[in-house]
Every structure is written in structure tokens, then in C-alpha cells.
Residue, then its C-alpha position, 0 to 999 in steps of 0.5 A: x500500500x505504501x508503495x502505490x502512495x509513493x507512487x503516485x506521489x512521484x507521477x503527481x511530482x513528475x505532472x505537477x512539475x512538468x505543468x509549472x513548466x507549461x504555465x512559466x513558459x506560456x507566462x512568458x510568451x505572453x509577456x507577463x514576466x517581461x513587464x508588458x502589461x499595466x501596474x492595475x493589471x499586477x496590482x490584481x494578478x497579485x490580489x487574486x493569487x494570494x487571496x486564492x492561494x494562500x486560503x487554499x494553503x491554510x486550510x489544508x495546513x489547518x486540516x494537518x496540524x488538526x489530524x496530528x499529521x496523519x497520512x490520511x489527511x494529505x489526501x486532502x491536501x492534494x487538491x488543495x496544493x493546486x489551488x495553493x499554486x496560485x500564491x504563485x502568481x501573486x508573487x510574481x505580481x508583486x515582484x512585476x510590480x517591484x520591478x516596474x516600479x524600478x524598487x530592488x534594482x540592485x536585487x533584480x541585477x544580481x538575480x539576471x546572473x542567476x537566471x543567465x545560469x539558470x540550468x547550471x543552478x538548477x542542477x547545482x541546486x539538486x547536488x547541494x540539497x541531495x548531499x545534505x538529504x541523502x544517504x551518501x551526503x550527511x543524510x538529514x532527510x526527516x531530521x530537521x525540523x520545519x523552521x530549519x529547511x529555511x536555513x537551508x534554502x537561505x544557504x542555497x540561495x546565498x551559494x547561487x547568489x555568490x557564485x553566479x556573478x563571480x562565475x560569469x565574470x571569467x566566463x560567458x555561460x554556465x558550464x551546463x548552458x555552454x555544453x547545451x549551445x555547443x551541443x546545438x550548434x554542433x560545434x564548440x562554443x567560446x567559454x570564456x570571456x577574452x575567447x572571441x565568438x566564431x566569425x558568421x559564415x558569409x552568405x554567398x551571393x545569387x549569381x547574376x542572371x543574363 
């Protein structure tokens, strides 16, 4: 039984993952993430997705703490998880409305450097907090209290904040992002910073005709 749960649990990670992909890239076609709309528009973006999202996550906290964690209580929980995403939305709201405002501005270039490395940092992300959770690291899983996951997140983020910006001061791209260009053009791509990128192929032109 604890099997299936388990599971399942994966398949809904895997779908519920691949679906936040979806939403950030459709977000961005749209040009929601690049600042293209009014601030009324953010100002609501952010009161719908709070006020939806966070009564969606206090019910379902409510509902946990009141049942003593039991297991039979996250079965509620998981509806109410996807209407908690929605206190996504009011974070993107505010933070649109931050950067349109030109508040954090000194916050939001030290976070371009991050997202210029953002598939390096997502990996080195997964390597820091496996090493910390699992087995072949120092094996925290299920030993730290709640409170105490903020530290670790505090401490990731300090890591990413720290190495991006030193990182692309002797280099182009992120590790991962240069192999990823290279491997699309087939053909290496210039990494570091003094190294000058491959001359364009000149098209050749249309010959004359008579």
C-alpha cells in the first residue's frame, strides 16, 4: 500500500512539475514576466493569487496540524496544493510590480546572473540539497525540523547568489548552458570571456542572371 502512495506521489511530482513548466513558459510568451502589461493589471494578478492561494494553503495546513499529521489527511491536501499554486502568481505580481516600479534594482541585477545560469543552478541546486538529504551526503532527510529547511534554502540561495556573478565574470555561460549551445550548434562554443565568438559564415551571393 505504501508503495502505490509513493507512487503516485512521484507521477503527481513528475505532472505537477512538468505543468509549472507549461504555465512559466506560456507566462512568458505572453509577456507577463517581461513587464508588458499595466501596474492595475499586477496590482490584481497579485490580489487574486494570494487571496486564492494562500486560503487554499491554510486550510489544508489547518486540516494537518488538526489530524496530528496523519497520512490520511494529505489526501486532502492534494487538491488543495493546486489551488495553493496560485500564491504563485501573486508573487510574481508583486515582484512585476517591484520591478516596474524600478524598487530592488540592485536585487533584480544580481538575480539576471542567476537566471543567465539558470540550468547550471538548477542542477547545482539538486547536488547541494541531495548531499545534505541523502544517504551518501550527511543524510538529514526527516531530521530537521520545519523552521530549519529555511536555513537551508537561505544557504542555497546565498551559494547561487555568490557564485553566479563571480562565475560569469571569467566566463560567458554556465558550464551546463555552454555544453547545451555547443551541443546545438554542433560545434564548440567560446567559454570564456577574452575567447572571441566564431566569425558568421558569409552568405554567398545569387549569381547574376543574363
Amino acid at each position: 500500500m505504501l508503495v502505490g502512495v509513493d507512487d503516485d506521489a512521484e507521477i503527481h511530482s513528475v505532472n505537477g512539475g512538468v505543468a509549472v513548466g507549461d504555465v512559466d513558459f506560456a507566462l512568458m510568451k505572453l509577456g507577463v514576466l517581461t513587464g508588458n502589461y499595466s501596474a492595475k493589471f499586477y496590482a490584481v494578478m497579485a490580489l487574486v493569487g494570494f487571496a486564492v492561494g494562500i486560503t487554499a494553503d491554510s486550510l489544508a495546513y489547518w486540516w494537518t496540524i488538526r489530524n496530528n499529521f496523519r497520512l490520511d489527511t494529505w489526501y486532502l491536501t492534494g487538491t488543495t496544493y493546486e489551488l495553493g499554486r496560485f500564491t504563485a502568481f501573486g508573487y510574481v505580481g508583486v515582484l512585476m510590480l517591484l520591478v516596474k516600479f524600478g524598487a530592488l534594482r540592485a536585487v533584480t541585477s544580481t538575480l539576471g546572473y542567476v537566471g543567465r545560469m539558470a540550468f547550471s543552478n538548477y542542477i547545482l541546486t539538486s547536488l547541494i540539497c541531495t548531499t545534505i538529504f541523502e544517504g551518501y551526503g550527511f543524510g538529514l532527510f526527516g531530521k530537521l525540523q520545519r523552521y530549519k529547511l529555511y536555513y537551508v534554502v537561505a544557504a542555497v540561495w546565498l551559494v547561487i547568489l555568490v557564485i553566479s556573478p563571480i562565475w560569469l565574470c571569467h566566463f560567458r555561460f554556465g558550464p551546463l548552458e555552454w555544453l547545451w549551445r555547443s551541443l546545438t550548434y554542433w560545434k564548440r562554443q567560446p567559454f570564456r570571456t577574452h575567447e572571441t565568438a566564431p566569425a558568421a559564415t558569409p552568405t554567398p551571393a545569387p549569381a547574376a542572371t543574363a
